[in-house]
Kinemage of the C-alpha trace (Angstrom):
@kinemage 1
@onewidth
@group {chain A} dominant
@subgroup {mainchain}
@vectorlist {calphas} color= white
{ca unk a 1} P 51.044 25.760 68.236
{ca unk a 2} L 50.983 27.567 64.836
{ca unk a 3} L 48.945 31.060 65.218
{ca unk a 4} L 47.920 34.122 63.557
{ca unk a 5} L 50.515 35.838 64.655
{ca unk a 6} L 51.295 38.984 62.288
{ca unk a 7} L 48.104 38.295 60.229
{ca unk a 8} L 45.959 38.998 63.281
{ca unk a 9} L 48.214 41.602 64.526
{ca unk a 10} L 47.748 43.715 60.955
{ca unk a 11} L 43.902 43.136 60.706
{ca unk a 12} L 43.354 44.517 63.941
{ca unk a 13} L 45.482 47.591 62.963
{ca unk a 14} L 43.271 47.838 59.464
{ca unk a 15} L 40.393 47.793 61.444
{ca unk a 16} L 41.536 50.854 63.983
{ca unk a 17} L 43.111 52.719 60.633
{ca unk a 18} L 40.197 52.449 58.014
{ca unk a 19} L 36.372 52.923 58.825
{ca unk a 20} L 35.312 49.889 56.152
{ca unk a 21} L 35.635 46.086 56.584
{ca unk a 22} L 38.873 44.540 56.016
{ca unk a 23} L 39.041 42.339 52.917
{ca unk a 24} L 38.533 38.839 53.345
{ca unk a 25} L 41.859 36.109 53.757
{ca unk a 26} L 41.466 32.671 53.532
{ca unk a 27} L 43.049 30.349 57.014
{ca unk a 28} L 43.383 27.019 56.863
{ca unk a 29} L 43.040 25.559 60.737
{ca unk a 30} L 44.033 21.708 62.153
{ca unk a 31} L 41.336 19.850 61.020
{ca unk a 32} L 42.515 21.049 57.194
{ca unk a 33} L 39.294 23.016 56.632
{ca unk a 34} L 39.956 26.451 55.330
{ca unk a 35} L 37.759 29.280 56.297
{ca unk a 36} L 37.534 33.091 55.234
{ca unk a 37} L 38.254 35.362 57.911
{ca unk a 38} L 36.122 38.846 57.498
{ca unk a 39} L 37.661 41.117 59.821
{ca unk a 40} L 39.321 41.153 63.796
{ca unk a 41} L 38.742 44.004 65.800
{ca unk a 42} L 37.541 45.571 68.995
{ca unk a 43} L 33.997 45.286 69.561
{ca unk a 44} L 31.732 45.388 71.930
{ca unk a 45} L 29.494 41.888 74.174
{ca unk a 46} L 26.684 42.393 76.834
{ca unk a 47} L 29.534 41.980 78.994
{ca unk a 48} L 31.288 44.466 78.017
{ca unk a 49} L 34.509 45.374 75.148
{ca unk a 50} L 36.144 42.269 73.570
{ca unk a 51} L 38.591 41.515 70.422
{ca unk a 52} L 36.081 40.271 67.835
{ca unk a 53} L 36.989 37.715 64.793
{ca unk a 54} L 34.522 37.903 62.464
{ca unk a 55} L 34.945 34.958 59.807
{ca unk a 56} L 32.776 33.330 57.272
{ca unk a 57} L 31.560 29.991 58.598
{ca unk a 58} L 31.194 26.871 56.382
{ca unk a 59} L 27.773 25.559 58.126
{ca unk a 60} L 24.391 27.591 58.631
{ca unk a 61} L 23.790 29.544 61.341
{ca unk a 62} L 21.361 27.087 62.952
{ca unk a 63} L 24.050 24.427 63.465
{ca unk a 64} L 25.619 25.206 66.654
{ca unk a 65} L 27.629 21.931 67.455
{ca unk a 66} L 29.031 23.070 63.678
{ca unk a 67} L 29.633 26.625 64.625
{ca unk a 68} L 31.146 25.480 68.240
{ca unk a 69} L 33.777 23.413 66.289
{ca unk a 70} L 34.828 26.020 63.946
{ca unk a 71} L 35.069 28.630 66.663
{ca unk a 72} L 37.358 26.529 68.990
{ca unk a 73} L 39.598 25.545 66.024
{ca unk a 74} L 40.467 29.507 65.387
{ca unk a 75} L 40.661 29.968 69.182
{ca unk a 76} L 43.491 27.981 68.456
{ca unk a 77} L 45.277 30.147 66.708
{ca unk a 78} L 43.491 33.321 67.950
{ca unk a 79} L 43.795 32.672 71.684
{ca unk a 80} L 47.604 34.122 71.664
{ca unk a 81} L 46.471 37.491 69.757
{ca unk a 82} L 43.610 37.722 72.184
{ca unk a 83} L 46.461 37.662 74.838
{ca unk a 84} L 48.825 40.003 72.908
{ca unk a 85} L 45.547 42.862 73.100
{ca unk a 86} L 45.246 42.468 76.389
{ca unk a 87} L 41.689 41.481 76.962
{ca unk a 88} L 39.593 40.003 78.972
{ca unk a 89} L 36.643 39.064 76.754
{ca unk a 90} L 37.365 37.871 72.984
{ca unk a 91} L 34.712 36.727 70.190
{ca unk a 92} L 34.776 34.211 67.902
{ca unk a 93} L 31.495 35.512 65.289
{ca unk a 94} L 30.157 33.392 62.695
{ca unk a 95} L 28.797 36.622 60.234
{ca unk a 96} L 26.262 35.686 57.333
{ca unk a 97} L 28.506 37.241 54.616
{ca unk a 98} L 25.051 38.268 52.663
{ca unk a 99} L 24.234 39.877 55.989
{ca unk a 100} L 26.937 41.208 58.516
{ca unk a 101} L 23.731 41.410 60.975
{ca unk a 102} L 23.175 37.938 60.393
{ca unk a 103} L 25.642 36.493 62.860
{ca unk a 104} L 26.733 34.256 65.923
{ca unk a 105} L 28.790 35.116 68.885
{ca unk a 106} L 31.044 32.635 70.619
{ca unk a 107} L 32.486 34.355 73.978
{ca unk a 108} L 35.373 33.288 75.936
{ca unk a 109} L 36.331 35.242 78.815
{ca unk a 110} L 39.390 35.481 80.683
{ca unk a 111} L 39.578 34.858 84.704
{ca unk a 112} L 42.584 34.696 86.390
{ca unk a 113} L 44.776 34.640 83.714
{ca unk a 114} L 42.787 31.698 82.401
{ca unk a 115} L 40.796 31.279 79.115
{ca unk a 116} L 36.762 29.582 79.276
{ca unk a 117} L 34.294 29.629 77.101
{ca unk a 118} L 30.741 31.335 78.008
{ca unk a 119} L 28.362 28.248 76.921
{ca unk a 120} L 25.429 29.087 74.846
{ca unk a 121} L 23.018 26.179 75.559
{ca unk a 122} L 22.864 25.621 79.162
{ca unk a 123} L 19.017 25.402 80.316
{ca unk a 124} L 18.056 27.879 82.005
{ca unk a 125} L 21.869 28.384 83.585
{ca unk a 126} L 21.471 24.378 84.647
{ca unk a 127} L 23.202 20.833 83.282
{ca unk a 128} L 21.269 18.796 81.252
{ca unk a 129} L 21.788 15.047 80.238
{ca unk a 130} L 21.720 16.618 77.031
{ca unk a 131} L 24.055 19.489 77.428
{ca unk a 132} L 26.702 16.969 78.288
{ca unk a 133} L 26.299 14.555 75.726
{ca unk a 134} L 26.871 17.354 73.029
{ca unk a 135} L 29.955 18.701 75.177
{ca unk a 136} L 31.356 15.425 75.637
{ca unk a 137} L 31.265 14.521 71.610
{ca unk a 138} L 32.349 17.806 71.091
{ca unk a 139} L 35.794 17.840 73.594
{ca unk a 140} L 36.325 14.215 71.877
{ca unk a 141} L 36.475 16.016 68.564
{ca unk a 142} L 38.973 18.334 69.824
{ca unk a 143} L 40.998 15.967 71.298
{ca unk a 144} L 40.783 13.938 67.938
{ca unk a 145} L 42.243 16.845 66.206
{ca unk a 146} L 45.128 18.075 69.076
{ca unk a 147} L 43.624 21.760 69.894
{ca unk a 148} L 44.811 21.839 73.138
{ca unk a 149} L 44.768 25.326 73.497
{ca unk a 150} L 40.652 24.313 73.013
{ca unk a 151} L 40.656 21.454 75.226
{ca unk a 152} L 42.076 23.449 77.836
{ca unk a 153} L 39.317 26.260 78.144
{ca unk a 154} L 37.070 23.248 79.624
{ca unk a 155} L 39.089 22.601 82.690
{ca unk a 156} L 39.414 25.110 85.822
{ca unk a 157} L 42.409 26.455 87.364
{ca unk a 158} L 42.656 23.761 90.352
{ca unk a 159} L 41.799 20.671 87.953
{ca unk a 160} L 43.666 17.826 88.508
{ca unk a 161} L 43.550 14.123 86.724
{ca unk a 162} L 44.784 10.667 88.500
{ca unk a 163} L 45.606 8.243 86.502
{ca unk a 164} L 46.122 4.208 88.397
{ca unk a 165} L 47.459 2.005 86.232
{ca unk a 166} L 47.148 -2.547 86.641
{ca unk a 167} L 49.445 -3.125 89.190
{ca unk a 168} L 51.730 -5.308 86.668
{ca unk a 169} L 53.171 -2.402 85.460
{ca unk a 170} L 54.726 -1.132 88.943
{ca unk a 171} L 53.885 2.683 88.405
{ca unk a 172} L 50.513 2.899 90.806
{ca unk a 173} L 49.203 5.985 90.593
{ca unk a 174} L 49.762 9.369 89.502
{ca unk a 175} L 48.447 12.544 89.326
{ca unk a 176} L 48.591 15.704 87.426
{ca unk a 177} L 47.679 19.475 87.783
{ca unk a 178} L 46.613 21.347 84.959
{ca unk a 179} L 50.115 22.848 84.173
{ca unk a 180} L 51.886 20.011 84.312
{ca unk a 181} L 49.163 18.242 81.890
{ca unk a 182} L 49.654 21.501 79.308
{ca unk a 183} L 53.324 21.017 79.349
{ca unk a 184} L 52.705 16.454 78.714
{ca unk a 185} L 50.361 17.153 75.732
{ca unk a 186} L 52.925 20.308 74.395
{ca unk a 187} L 56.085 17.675 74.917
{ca unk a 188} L 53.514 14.881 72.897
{ca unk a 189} L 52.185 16.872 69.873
{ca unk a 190} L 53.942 15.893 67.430
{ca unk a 191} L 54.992 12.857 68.790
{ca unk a 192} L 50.806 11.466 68.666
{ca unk a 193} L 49.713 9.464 66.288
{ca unk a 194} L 45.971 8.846 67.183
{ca unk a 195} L 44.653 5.367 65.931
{ca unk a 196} L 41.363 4.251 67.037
{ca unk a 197} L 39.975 5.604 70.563
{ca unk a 198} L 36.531 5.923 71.983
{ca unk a 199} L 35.245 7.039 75.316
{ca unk a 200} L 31.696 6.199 75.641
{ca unk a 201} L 29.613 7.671 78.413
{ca unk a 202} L 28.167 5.132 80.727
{ca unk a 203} L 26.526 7.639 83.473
{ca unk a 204} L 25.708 10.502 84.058
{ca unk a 205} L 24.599 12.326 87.833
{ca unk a 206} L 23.392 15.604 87.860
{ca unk a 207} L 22.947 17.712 91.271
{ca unk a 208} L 19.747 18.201 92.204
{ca unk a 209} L 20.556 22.103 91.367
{ca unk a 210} L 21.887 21.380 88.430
{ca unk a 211} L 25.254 23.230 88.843
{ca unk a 212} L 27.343 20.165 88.963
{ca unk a 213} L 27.728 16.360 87.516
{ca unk a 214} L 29.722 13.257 87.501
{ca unk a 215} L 30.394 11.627 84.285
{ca unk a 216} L 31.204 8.180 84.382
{ca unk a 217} L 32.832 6.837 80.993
{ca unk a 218} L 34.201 3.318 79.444
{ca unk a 219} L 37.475 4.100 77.216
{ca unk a 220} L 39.314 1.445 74.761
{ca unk a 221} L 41.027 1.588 71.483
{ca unk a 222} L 45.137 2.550 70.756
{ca unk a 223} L 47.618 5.326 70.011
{ca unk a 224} L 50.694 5.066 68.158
{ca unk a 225} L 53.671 7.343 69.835
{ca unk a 226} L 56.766 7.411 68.366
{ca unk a 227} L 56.513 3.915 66.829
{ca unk a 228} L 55.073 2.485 69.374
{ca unk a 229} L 51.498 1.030 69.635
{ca unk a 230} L 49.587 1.312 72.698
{ca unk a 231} L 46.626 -0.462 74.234
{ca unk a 232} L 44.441 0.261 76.162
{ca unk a 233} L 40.644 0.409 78.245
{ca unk a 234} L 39.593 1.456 80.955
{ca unk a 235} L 36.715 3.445 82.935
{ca unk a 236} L 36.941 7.315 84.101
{ca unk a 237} L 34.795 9.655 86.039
{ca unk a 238} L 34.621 13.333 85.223
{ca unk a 239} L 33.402 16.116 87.930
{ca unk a 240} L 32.101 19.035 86.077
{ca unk a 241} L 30.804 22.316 87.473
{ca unk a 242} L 29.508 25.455 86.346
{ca unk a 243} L 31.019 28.638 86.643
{ca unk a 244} L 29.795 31.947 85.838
{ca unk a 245} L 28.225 30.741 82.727
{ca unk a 246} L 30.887 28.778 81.886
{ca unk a 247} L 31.337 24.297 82.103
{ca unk a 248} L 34.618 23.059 83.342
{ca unk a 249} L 36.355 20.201 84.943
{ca unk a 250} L 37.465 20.228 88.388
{ca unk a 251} L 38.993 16.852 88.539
{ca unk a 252} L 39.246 13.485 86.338
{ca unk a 253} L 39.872 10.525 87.249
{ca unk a 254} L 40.827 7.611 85.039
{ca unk a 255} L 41.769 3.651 85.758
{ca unk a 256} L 43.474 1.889 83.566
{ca unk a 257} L 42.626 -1.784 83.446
{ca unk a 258} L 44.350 -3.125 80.236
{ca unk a 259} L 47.321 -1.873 78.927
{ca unk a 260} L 49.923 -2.986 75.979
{ca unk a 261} L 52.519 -1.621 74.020
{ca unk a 262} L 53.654 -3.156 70.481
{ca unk a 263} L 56.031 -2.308 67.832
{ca unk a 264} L 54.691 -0.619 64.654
{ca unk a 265} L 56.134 -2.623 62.101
């Protein structure tokens, strides 16, 4: 994961040093869109003291879906200097540069030792068809693009996924924790080379209290790793709860019904 590193490191120390707003730097994150980053340092959320990046974004203030994206590709490289502070709140800002009052706050909070993301558009505290919808195109984009230290923030401490797999291939079924999923994706990065995939919802079930859903989804398409080509489709379900203002993933579960490898040539 390529960060900030030093660069965040010396804003936040221009920030404590001198009064006035550090000058401007350009950062080019994973998707290969380069935005301006205004300033990092400590501020203050409802909930209390946070590390705040305050950056420039490239879409207006009203698009949220846009904002969301831009904020969880710099958590990507923010998330470690977050850690490095040692703080439990951090802030991802979108700042009008024409007017530094002008702005909008993305929170992510730390709990046990584990980043999430405060959400901004849950109704009234609840689930919505809606609300999933935008969350599920938005974790695909993420995915699309490899931010796994994004991806992560939407799945809780005791997730787990199972995958079963068509019994001609003699592996069954297997499952994974979150951990051992973070350390698969890490060992994969560079070794991914997405194709074609979709996963298209096909139901959704909301609690009747709206703190909780299942997500049932159809997936197809193929990914190339390390040469080789694989097929694939399938249907998943996806348990999602809230949290303390925050929509994560308890457990996935996805079957695999075709699957087929070929040679890139």
């Amino acid at each position: 994961m390529r960060k900030l590193g030093g660069f965040i490191l010396a804003f936040i120390l221009l920030a404590i040093i001198h009064a006035g707003p550090a000058r401007a730097a350009p950062f080019k994150v994973n998707s290969g869109k380069t935005l301006e980053i205004l300033a990092i340092k400590p501020g203050q959320t409802e909930a209390g003291p946070a590390l705040v990046l305050h950056y420039v974004p490239q879409v207006p203030l009203t698009d949220l879906r846009g904002l969301r994206r831009e904020a969880d590709e710099l958590w990507e490289h923010f998330a470690q200097n977050a850690d490095a502070a040692n703080v439990s709140r951090a802030v991802v800002r979108a700042t009008d540069p024409k007017s530094r009052d002008n702005a909008v706050d993305f929170v992510y909070v730390k709990r046990g030792g584990i980043w999430h993301t405060l959400e901004k558009e849950l109704k009234n505290g609840k689930l919505t068809e809606r609300f999933i919808r935008d969350a599920h195109d938005h974790q695909q984009w993420i995915h699309k693009h490899r931010n796994y230290a994004a991806i992560v923030l939407y799945v809780g401490d005791d997730w787990t996924v199972t995958y079963t797999y068509p019994p001609e291939m003699g592996i069954g079924r297997q499952t994974f924790d979150r951990k051992m999923m973070l350390v698969l994706l890490e060992k994969t990065r560079r070794k991914i080379k997405e194709r074609q995939t979709k996963i298209d919802i096909t139901d959704i079930r909301i609690s009747a209290d709206g703190q909780s859903a299942t997500v049932s989804t159809r997936l197809s398409g193929e990914t190339e790793i390390n040469g080789q080509i694989m097929s694939m489709s399938g249907q998943g379900q996806d348990f999602v709860v809230v949290r303390d203002g925050t929509v994560i993933s308890i457990r996935s579960v996805i079957t695999i019904e075709k699957f087929s490898v070929a040679i890139e040539q």
